[in-house]
C-alpha positions as CSV (number, residue, x, y, z in Angstrom):
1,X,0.0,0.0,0.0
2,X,3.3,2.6,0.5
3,X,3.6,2.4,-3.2
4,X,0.4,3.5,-3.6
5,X,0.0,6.3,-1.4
6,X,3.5,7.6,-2.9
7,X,1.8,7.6,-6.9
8,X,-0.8,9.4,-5.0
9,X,0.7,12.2,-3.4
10,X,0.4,15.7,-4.1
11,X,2.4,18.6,-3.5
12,X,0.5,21.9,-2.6
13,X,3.4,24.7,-2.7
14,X,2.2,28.3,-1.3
15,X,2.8,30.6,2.5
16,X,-0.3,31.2,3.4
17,X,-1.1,28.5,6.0
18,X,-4.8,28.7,5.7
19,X,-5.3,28.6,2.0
20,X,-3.2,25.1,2.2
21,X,-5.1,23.6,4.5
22,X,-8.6,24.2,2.6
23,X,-6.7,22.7,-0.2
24,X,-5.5,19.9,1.1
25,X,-9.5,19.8,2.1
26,X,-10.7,19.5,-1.1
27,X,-7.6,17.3,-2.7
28,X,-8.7,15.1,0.0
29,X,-12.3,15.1,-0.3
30,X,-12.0,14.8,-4.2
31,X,-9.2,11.7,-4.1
32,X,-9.2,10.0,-0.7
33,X,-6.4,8.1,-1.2
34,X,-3.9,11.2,-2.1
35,X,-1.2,11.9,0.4
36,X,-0.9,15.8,0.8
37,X,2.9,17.2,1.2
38,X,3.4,20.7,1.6
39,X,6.2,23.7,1.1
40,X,5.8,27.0,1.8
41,X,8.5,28.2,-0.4
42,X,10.3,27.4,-3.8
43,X,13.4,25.9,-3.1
44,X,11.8,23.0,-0.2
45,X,9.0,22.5,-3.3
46,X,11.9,22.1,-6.1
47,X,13.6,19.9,-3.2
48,X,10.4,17.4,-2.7
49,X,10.0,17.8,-6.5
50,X,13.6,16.3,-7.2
51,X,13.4,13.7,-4.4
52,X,9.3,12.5,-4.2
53,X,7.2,10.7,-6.2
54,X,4.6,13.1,-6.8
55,X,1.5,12.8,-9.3
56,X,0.6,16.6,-9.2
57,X,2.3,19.8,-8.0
58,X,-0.2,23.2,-7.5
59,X,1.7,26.4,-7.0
60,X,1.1,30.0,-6.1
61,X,3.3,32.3,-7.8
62,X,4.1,35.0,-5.2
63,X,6.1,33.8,-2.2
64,X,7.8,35.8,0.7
65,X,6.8,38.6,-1.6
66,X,8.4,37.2,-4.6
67,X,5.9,37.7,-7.7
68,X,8.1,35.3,-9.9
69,X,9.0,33.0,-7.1
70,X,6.8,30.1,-8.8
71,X,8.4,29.7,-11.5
72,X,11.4,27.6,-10.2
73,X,8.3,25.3,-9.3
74,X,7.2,25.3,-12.6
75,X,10.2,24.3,-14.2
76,X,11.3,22.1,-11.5
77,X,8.0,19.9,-12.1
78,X,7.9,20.0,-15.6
79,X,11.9,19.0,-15.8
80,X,10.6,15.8,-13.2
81,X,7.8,15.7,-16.3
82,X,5.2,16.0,-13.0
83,X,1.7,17.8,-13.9
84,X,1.9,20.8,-12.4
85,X,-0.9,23.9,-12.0
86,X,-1.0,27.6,-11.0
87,X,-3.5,28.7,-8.1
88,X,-2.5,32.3,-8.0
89,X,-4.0,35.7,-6.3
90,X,-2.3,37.9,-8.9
91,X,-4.3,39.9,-11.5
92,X,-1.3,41.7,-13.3
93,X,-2.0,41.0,-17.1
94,X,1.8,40.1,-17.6
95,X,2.3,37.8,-15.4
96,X,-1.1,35.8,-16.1
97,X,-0.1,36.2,-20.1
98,X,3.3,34.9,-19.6
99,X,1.7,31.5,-17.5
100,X,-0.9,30.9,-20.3
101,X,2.0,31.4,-22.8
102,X,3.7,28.4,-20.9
103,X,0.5,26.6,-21.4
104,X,0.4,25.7,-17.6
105,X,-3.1,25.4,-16.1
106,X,-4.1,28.2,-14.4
107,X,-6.4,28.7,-11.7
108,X,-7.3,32.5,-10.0
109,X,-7.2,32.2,-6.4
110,X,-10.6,35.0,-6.9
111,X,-12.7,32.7,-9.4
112,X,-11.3,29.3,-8.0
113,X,-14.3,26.9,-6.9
114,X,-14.1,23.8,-5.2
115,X,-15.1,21.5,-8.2
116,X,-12.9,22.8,-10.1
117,X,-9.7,22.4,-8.1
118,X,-11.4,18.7,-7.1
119,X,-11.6,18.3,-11.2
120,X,-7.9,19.2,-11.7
121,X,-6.9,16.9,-9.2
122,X,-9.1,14.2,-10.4
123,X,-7.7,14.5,-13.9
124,X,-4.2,14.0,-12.8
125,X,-4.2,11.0,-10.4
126,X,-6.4,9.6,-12.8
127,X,-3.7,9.5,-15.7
């Protein structure tokens, strides 16, 4: 059964301590047997990216009031060729055009809903 909690675990990368744990809520809730691992910063996610088996990675962009500070998540994940998603709070055009140009999902903190984050998820452990 380890093995298959490990293809089942997802990483939830942002610092804000409450947002996390209503994700990990809904990850839960939507796949019961995902494992939920957590870093509140880019270089403990691109750590657990390099040495975890994950199935899915969602990232914020700004951490520690870094606006770029999810892209090292980005291309850590996609370089481990792990699914990977952006749940971001930002609303600068650039930023949001340059994450749709790297054709990563992206979800607005603002318009998020529960099915849809439990439909992301679904669609990746399901693969």
């Amino acid at each position: 059964m380890a093995t298959q909690s490990l293809t089942h675990r997802v990483l939830l990368v942002d610092d804000e301590p409450a947002l996390l744990g209503a994700l990990r809520r809904v990850v839960e809730r939507s796949h019961p047997k995902a494992l939920v691992v957590y870093a509140s910063d880019p270089s403990t996610a691109v750590w657990q990216i390099e040495t975890t088996a994950l199935r899915l990675v969602v990232t914020d962009m700004r951490m520690q009031g870094d606006v770029g500070a999810g892209w090292a998540v980005i291309h850590a994940a996609r370089a481990a060729g792990i699914p990977v998603v952006v749940l971001t709070g930002t609303e600068e055009p650039d930023m949001l055009a340059d994450i749709v140009r790297s054709a990563v999902p992206l979800v607005q903190k603002q318009r998020m809903t529960t099915e849809q984050l439990a439909s992301i998820v679904e669609r990746a452990l399901a693969a």
